[in-house]
C-alpha positions as CSV (number, residue, x, y, z in Angstrom):
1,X,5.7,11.7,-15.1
2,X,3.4,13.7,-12.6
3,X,-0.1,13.8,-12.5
4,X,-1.6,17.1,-13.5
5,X,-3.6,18.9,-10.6
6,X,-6.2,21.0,-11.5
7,X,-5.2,24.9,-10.9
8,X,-8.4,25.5,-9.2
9,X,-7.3,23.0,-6.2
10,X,-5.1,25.4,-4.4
11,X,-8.2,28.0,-4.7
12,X,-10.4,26.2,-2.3
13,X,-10.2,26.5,1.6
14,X,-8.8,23.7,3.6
15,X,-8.5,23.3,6.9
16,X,-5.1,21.3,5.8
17,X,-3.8,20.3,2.5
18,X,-0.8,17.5,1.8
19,X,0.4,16.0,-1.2
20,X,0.9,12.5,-0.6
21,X,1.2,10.6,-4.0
22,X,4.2,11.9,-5.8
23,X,7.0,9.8,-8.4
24,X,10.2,10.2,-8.2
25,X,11.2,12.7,-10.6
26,X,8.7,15.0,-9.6
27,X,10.1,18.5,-8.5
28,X,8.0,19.0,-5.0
29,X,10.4,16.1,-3.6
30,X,13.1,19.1,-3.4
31,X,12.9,20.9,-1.0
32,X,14.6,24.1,-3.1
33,X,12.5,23.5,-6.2
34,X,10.7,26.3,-7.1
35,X,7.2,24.1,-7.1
36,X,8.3,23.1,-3.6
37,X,8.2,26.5,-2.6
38,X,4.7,27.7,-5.0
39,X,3.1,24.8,-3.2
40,X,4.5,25.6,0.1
41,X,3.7,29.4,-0.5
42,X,-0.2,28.3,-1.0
43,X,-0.3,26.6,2.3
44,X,-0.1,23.4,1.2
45,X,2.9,20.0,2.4
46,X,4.4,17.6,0.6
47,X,4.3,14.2,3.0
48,X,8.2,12.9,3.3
49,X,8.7,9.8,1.3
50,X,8.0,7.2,3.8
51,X,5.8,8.9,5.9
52,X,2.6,7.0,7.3
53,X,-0.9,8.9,7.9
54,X,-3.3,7.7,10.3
55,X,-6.6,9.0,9.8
């Protein structure tokens, strides 16, 4: 089950916003979900599964 994100998240400015920790079910792994693209459409990614971050 996802993990609720506060609506007031996507309000606040970023210089770059990814979601990293998502389960499997969860609708922002496809690509033609309608989260997917709400999420997209806010300015904000969804890291591939598998993906490494250096920071």
């Amino acid at each position: 089950m996802p993990v609720p994100v506060p609506v007031d998240v996507y309000d606040r400015p970023a210089a770059r916003r990814v979601l990293t920790r998502l389960e499997d079910p969860d609708p922002l792994l496809d690509p033609a979900s309608a989260a997917r693209a709400w999420v997209a459409g806010a300015g904000i990614g969804v890291l591939p599964d598998g993906a490494e971050s250096v920071l």
